[in-house]
N, C-alpha and C positions, 0 to 999 in steps of 0.2 A: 712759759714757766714762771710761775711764782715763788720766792723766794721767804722765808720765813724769816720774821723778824730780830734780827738781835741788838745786844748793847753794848756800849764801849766800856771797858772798866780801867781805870785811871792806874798808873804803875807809880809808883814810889821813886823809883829808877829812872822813869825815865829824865831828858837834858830839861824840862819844863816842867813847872808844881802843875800840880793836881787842878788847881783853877785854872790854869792856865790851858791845859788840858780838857777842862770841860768846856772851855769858849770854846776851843775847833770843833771837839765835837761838835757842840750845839750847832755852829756857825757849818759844819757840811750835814746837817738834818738830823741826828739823832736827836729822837725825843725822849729818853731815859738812859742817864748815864751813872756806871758803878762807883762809887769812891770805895777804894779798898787800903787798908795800912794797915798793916798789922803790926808796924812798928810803932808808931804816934802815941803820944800818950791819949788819954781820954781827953782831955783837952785841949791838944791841939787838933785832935782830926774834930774836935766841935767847930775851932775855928775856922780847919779849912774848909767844912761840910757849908757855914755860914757863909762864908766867903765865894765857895760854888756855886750855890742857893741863888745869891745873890747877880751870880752872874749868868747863870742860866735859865732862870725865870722872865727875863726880857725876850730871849731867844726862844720859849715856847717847848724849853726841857724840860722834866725831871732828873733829882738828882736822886737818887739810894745808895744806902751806904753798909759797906758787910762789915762787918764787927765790931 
């Protein structure tokens, strides 16, 4: 049985930021992860989109981002 692919998407909520969030992902194999906030202003989800970017392009993710 194969299994269809999905993505992790980052919670606002959760006890760890969003970056912090995308290193495990990345680090247990996901190769496209969501950044979602809908509370952030436009400038800070630039910062923390930069900041993901940056940390999960070593590891061989994608980031994308909804709103």
């Amino acid at each position: 049985m194969r299994l269809s692919r999905i993505y992790p998407i980052t919670d606002r909520t959760a006890c760890v930021s969003h970056v912090e969030q995308v290193a495990a992902f990345a680090r247990g194999g996901a190769t496209i992860i969501q950044i979602r906030d809908k509370v952030a202003t436009g400038r800070e989800l630039y910062e923390i989109v930069v900041a993901a970017v940056a940390m999960a392009r070593p590891l061989g993710a994608h980031v994308i981002v909804n709103d």
